[in-house]
C-alpha positions as CSV (number, residue, x, y, z in Angstrom):
1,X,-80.9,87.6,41.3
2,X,-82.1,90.7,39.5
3,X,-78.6,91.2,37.7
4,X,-79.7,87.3,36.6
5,X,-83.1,88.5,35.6
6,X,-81.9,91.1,33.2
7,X,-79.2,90.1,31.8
8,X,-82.1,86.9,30.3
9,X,-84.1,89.6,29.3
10,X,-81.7,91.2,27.5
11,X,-80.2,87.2,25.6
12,X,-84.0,87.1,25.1
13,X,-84.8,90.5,23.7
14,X,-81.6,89.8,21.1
15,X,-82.7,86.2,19.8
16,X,-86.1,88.2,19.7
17,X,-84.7,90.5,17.7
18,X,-82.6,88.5,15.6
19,X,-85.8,86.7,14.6
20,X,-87.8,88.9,13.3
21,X,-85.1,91.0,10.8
22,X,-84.3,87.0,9.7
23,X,-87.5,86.2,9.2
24,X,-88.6,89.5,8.2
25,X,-86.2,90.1,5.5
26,X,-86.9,86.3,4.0
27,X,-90.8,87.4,3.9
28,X,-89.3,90.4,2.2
29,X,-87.7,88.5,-0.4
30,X,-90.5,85.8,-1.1
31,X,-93.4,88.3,-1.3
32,X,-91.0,90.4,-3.5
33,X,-90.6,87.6,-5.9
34,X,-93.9,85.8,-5.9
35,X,-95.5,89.5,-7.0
36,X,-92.9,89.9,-9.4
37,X,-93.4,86.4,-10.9
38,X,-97.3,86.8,-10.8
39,X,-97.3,90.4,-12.5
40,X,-95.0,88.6,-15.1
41,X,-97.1,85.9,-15.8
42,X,-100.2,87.8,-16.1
43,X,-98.5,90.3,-18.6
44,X,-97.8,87.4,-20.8
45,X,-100.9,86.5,-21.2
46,X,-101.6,89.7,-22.7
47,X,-101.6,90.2,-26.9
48,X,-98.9,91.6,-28.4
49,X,-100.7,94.7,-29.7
50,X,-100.5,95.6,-26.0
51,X,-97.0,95.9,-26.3
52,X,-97.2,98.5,-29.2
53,X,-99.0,101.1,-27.2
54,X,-96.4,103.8,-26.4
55,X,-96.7,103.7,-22.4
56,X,-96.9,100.2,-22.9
57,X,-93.1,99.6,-24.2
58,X,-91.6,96.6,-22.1
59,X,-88.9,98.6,-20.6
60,X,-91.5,101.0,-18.9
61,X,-93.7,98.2,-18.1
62,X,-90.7,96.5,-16.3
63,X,-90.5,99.5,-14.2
64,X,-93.6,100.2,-13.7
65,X,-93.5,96.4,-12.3
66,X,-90.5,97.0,-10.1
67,X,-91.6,100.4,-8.2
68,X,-95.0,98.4,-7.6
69,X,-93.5,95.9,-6.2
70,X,-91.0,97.5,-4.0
71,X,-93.7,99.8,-3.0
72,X,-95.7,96.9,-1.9
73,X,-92.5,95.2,-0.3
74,X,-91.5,97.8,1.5
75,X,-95.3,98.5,3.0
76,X,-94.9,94.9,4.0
77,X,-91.8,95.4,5.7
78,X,-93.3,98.6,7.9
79,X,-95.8,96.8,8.6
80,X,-94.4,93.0,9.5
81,X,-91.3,94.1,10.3
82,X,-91.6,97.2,12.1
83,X,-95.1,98.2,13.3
84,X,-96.0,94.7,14.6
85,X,-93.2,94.1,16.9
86,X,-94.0,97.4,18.9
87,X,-98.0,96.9,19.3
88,X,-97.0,93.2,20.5
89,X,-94.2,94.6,23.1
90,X,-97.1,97.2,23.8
91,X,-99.4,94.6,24.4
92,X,-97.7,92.5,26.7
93,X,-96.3,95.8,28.6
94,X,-99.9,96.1,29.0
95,X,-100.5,92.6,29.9
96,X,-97.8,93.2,33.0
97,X,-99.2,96.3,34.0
98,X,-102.2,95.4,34.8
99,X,-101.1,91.7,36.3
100,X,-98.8,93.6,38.7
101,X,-101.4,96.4,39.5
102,X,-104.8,96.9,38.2
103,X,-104.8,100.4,39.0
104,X,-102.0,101.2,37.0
105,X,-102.7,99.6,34.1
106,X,-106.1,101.6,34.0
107,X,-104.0,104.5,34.5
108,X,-101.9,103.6,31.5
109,X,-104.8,102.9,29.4
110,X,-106.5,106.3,29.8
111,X,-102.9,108.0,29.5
112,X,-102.9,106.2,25.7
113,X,-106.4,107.1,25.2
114,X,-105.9,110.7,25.9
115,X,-102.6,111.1,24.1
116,X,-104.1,109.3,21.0
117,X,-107.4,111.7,21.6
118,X,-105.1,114.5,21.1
119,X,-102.8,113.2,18.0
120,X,-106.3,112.7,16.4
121,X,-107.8,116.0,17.0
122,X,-104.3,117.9,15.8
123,X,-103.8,115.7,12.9
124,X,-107.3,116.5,11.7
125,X,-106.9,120.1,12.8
126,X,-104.3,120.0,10.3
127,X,-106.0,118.8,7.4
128,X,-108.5,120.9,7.9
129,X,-106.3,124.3,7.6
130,X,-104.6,122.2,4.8
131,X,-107.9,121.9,2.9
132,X,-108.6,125.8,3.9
133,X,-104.8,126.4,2.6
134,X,-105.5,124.6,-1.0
135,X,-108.8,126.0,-1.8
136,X,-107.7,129.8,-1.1
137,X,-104.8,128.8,-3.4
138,X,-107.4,127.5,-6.2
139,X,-109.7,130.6,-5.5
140,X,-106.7,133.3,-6.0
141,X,-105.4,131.1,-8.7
142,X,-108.9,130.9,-10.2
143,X,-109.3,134.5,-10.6
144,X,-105.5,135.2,-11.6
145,X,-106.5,133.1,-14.6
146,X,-109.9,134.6,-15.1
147,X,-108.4,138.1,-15.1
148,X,-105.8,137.1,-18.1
149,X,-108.5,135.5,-20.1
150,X,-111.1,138.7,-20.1
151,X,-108.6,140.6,-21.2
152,X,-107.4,138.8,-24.1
């Protein structure tokens, strides 16, 4: 019966996950073209003295156009694709836990809680000796400068 049980869970898990890249990849595609095709149509709106401006050449606006919109595709795609699948399994890992046991679940929750505590505190520990880092850097480089300049 168990054998049964997981070998469901693992047909399941598969369609599951043959869903979501299908789907994922055609939200891709569609959010990838209707920003290209909006970007477009608002640039041709534009006058064509805008186009004569030196940063503004139509083969740098093009790619200009195309990183923004694969930056913007692919931040959909971490996020859709990748990110939200996990906190849903997470969620309804969660959900069992604390059907089966109370107890545990609680347990679970205050394991997360205290592990996420602790990724907080040592990711800002480490902007903070970052920030520490850059402004010594400025400082020494402030008076390497200053040095050069009195004596000129």
């Amino acid at each position: 019966m168990i054998t049964i049980i997981l070998i469901g869970k693992e047909i399941i898990n598969s369609f599951i996950q043959f869903g979501q890249k299908y789907y994922g990849e055609k939200l891709r595609i569609f959010i990838s073209r209707d920003l290209a095709q909006k970007v477009i149509e608002k640039i041709l709106t534009y006058k064509l003295a805008f186009y004569s401006s030196y940063n503004n050449q139509p083969i740098k606006l093009q790619t200009r156009i195309d990183r923004g919109v694969e930056s913007l595709t692919r931040l959909v795609q971490n996020f859709f694709i990748d990110i939200l699948p996990l906190f849903a399994n997470s969620i309804v890992a969660l959900f069992m836990m604390f059907s089966a046991n109370f107890y545990v679940g609680q347990g679970y929750v205050l394991f997360l809680y205290t592990t996420m505590s602790v990724g907080c505190r040592q990711k800002n520990e480490r902007f903070e000796e970052e920030d520490k880092i850059s402004e010594r850097k400025q400082k020494s480089g402030n008076s390497k400068y200053s040095g050069i300049n009195k004596s000129h």
